[in-house]
C-alpha positions as CSV (number, residue, x, y, z in Angstrom):
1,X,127.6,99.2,101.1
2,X,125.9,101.8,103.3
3,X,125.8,104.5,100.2
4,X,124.1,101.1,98.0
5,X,121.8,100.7,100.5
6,X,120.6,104.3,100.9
7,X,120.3,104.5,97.6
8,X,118.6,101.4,97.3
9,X,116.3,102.7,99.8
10,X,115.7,105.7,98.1
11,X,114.5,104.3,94.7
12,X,112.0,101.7,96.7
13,X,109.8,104.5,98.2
14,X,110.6,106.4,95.1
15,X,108.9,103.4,92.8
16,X,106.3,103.4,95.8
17,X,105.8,106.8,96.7
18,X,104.6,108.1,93.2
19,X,102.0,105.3,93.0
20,X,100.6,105.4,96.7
21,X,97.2,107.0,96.3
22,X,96.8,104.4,93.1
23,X,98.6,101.8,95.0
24,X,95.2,101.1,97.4
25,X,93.6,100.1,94.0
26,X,96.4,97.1,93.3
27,X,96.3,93.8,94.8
28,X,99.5,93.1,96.4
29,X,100.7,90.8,93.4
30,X,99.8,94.0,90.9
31,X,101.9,96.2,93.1
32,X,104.8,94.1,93.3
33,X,104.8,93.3,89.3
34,X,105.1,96.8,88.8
35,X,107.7,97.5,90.7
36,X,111.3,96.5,89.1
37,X,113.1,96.0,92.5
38,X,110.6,93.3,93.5
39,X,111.2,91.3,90.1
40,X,112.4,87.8,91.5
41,X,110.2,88.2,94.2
42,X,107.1,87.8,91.5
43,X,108.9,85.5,89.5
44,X,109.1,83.0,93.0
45,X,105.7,83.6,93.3
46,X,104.3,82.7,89.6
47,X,106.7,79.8,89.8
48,X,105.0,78.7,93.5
49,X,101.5,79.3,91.7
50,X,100.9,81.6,94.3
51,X,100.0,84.8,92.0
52,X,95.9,83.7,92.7
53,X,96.4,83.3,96.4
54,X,97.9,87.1,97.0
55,X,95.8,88.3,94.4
56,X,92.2,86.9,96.3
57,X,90.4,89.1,99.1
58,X,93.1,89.1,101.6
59,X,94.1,90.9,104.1
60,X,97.2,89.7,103.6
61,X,100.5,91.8,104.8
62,X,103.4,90.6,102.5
63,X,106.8,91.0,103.7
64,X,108.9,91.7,100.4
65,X,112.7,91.0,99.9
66,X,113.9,92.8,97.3
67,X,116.1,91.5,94.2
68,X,119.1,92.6,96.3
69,X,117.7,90.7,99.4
70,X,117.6,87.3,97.1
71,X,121.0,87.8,95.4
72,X,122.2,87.9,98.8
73,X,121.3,84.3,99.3
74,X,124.4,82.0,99.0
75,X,125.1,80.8,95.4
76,X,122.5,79.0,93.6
77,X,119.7,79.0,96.1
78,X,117.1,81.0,94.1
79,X,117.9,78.8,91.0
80,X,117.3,75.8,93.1
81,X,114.2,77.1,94.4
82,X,112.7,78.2,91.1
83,X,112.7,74.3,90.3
84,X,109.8,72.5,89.7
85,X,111.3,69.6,92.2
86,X,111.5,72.2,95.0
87,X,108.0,74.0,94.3
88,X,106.9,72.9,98.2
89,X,110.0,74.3,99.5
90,X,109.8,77.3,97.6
91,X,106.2,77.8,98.6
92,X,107.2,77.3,102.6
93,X,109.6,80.1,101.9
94,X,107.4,83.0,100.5
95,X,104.4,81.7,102.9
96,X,106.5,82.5,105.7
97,X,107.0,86.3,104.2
98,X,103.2,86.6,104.4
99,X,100.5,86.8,107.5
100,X,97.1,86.6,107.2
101,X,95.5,90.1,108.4
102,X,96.3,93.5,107.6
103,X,99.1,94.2,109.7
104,X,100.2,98.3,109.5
105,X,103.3,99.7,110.9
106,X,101.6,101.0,114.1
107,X,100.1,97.7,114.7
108,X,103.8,96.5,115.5
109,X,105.1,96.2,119.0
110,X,108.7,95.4,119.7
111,X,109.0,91.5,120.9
112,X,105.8,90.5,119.3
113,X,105.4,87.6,117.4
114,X,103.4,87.1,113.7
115,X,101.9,83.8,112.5
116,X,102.8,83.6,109.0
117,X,100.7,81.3,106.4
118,X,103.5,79.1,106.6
119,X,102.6,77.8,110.0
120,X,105.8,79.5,112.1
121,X,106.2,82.7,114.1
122,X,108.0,85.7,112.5
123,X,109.6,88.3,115.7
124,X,109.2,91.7,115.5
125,X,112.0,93.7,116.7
126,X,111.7,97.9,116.7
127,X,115.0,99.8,117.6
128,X,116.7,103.1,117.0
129,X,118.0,100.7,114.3
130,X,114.3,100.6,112.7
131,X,111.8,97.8,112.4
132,X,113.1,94.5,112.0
133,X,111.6,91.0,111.1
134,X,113.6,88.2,112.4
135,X,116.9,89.5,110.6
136,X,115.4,91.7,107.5
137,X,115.3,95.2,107.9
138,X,111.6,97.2,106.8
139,X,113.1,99.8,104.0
140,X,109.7,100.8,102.8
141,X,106.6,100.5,105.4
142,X,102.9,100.3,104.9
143,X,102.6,100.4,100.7
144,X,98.6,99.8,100.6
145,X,96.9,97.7,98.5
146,X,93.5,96.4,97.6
147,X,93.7,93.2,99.6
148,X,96.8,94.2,102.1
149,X,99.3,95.9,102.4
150,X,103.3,95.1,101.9
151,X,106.4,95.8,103.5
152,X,109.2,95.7,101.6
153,X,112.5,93.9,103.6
154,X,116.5,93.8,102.7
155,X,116.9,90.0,103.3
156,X,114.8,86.6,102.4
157,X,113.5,85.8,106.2
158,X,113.7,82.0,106.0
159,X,111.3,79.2,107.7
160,X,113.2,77.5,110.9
161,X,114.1,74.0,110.3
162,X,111.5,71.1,111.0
């Protein structure tokens, strides 16, 4: 598992790393689309009807789960969110992976708290054990873009219950 995610790791900022000086030139939604690893993130997001929203003036910061990140969700909960029946509850979910303001690595503290569009708090935790939001790890910090910038995270962080 730790070799998967190292490598893992490794092709994210590979994918990102060749593209950043182009990369402030993409909106968020262009960056993600062409990135491989970020695939059912953007297909959540064109099913939510959310591709205009992150592609307008921003600043948005994006927190991005990975494909790995959403095939770790228990059995069938991505297919039951990509329903049209669920499109509210889908949209709660990736409006809480986004805040609205430019929000860089070194603007995190450890303890603080984000509003996300989705109405709730996200914590910010920084340890020897890296950045984390709520219970997602940051693998890949500060990818610019146009209206943003995104960090990519190795779990879906998910809305507290009403």
């Amino acid at each position: 598992m730790i070799k998967r995610t190292i490598l893992l790791v490794g092709i994210v900022v590979a994918l990102f790393a060749g593209t950043s000086a182009l990369a402030q030139d993409k909106d968020i939604v262009s960056l993600a689309v062409g990135n491989e690893d970020l695939s059912t993130l953007v297909a959540a997001v064109k099913a939510a009807g959310l591709v205009e929203t992150l592609q307008g003036a921003g600043p948005f910061t994006v927190f991005a789960p990975t494909n790995e990140a959403f095939a770790a969700l228990p059995a069938g909960t991505v297919e039951n969110l990509l329903k049209p029946e669920n499109k509210d509850q889908l949209i709660a979910v990736l409006t809480y992976h986004v805040v609205a303001a430019k929000v860089m690595s070194t603007d995190l503290k450890n303890g603080q708290k984000a509003g996300t569009v989705q109405g709730s708090d996200v914590k910010v935790s920084i340890s020897d054990m890296g950045v984390m939001i709520n219970e997602a790890k940051v693998i890949a910090a500060d990818v610019k873009a146009s209206n943003g910038v995104v960090h990519v995270i190795n779990k879906v962080i998910l809305p507290p219950s009403k």
